[in-house]
Residue frames as qw, qx, qy, qz and C-alpha x, y, z in Angstrom:
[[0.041, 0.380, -0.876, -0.295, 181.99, 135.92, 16.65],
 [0.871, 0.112, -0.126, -0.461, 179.72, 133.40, 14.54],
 [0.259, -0.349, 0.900, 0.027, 180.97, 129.76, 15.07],
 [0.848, 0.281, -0.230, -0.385, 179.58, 127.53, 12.03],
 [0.849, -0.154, 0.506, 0.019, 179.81, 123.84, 12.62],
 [0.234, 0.714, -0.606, -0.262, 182.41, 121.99, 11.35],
 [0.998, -0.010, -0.046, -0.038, 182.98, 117.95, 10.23],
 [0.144, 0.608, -0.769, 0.133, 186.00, 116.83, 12.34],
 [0.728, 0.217, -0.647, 0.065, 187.36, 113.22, 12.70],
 [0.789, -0.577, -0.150, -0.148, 185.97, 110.98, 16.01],
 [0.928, -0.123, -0.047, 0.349, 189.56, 109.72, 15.83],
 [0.248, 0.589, -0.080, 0.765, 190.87, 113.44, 15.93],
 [0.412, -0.645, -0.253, -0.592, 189.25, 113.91, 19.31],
 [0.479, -0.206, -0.738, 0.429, 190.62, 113.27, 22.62],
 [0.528, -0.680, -0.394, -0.322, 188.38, 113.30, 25.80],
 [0.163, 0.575, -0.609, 0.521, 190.03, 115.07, 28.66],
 [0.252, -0.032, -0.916, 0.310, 190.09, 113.47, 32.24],
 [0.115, 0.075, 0.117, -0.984, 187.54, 115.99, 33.52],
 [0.678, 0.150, -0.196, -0.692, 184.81, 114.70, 31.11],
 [0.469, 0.117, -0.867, -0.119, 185.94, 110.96, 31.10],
 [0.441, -0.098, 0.589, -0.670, 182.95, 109.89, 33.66],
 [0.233, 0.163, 0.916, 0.282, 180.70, 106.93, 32.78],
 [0.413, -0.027, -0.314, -0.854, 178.16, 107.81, 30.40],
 [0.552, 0.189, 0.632, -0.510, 174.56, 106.76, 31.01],
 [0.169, -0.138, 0.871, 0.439, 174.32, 103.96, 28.49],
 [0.371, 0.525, 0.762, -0.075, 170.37, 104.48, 28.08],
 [0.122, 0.816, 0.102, -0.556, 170.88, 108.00, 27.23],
 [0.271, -0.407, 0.719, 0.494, 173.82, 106.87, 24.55],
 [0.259, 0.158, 0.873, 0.382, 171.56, 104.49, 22.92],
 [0.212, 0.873, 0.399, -0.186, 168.44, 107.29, 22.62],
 [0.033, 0.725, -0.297, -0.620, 170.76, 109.91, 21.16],
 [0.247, -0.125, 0.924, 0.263, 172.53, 106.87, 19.12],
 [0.269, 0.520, 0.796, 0.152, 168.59, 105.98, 17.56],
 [0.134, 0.848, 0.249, -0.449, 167.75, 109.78, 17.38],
 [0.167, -0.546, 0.472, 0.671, 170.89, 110.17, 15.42],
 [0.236, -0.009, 0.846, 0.479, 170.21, 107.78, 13.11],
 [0.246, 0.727, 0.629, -0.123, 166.50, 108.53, 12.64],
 [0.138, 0.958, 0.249, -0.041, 167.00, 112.63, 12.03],
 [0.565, 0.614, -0.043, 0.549, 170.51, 112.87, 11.98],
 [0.562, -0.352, -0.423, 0.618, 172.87, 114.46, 14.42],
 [0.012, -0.892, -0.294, -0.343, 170.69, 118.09, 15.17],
 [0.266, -0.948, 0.024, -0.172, 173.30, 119.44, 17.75],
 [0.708, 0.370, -0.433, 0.418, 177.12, 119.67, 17.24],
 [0.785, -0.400, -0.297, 0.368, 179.83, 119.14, 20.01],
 [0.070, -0.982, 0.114, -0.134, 181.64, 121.63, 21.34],
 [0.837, -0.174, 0.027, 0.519, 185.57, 121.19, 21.06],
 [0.035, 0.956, -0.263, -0.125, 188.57, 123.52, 21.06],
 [0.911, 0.238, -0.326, 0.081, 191.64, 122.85, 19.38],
 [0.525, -0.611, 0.519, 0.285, 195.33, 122.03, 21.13],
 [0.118, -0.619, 0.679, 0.376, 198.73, 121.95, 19.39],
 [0.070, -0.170, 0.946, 0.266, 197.64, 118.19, 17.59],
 [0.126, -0.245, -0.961, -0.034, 194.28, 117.50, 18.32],
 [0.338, -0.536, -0.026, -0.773, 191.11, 119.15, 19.25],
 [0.041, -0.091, 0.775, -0.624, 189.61, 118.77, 22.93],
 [0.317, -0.598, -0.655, -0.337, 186.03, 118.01, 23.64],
 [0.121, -0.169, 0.298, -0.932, 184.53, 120.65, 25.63],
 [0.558, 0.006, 0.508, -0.656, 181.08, 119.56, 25.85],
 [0.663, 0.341, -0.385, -0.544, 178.99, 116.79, 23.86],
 [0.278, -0.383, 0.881, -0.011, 180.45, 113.63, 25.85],
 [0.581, 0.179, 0.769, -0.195, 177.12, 111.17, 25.41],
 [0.544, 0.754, -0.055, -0.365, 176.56, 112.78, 21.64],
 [0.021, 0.700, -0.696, -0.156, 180.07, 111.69, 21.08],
 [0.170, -0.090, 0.981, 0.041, 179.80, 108.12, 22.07],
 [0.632, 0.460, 0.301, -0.546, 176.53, 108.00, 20.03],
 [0.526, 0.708, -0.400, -0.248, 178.37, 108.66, 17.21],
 [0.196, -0.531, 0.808, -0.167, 180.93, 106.27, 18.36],
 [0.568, 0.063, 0.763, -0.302, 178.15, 103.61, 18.25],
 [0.820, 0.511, 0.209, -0.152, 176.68, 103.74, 15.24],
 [0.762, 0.291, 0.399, 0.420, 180.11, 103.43, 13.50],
 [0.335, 0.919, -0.075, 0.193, 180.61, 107.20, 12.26],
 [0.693, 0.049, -0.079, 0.715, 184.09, 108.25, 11.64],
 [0.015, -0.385, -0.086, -0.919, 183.02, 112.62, 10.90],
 [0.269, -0.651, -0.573, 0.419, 181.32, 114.34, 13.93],
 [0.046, 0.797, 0.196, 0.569, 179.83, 118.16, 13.62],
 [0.536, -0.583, -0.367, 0.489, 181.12, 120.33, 15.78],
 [0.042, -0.991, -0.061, -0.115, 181.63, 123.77, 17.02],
 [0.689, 0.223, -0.252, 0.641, 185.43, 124.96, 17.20],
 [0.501, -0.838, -0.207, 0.058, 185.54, 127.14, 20.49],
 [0.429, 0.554, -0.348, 0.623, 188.83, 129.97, 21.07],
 [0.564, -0.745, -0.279, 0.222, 189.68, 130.22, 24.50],
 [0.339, 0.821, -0.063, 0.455, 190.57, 133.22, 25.09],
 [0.619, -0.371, -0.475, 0.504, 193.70, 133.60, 28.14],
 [0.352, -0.881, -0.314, 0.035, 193.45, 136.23, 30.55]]
């Protein structure tokens, strides 16, 4: 399976408890200036749920975005598959 990034909504996104750890605000603001320089080069990884999608990986990318103001985040859509 190919998985081609997709532009979903920051405000579509919820962060489970799992991932909700403090981010290292120096890293934030280097992604955050990388973004803006070159553009965001490496989408998040989320999966969706019944309403909303989940963030799987991408936390400090996330709140990058978050900083400069975007509303539309790239990302990968991920199927878990259940045993």
């Amino acid at each position: 399976m190919v998985l081609r990034p997709v532009e979903i909504g920051i405000d579509e996104i919820y962060i489970p408890m799992k991932l909700r750890k403090p981010v290292d605000e120096e890293k934030v603001l280097s992604l955050a200036e990388s973004i803006q320089e070159s553009g965001q080069k490496t989408p998040i990884q989320v999966r969706p749920d019944a309403e909303r999608y989940v963030l799987v990986s991408g936390l400090h990318r996330l709140e990058a975005l978050k900083l400069l103001g975007e509303g539309k985040v790239t990302a990968l859509v991920v199927h878990a598959r259940l045993a």
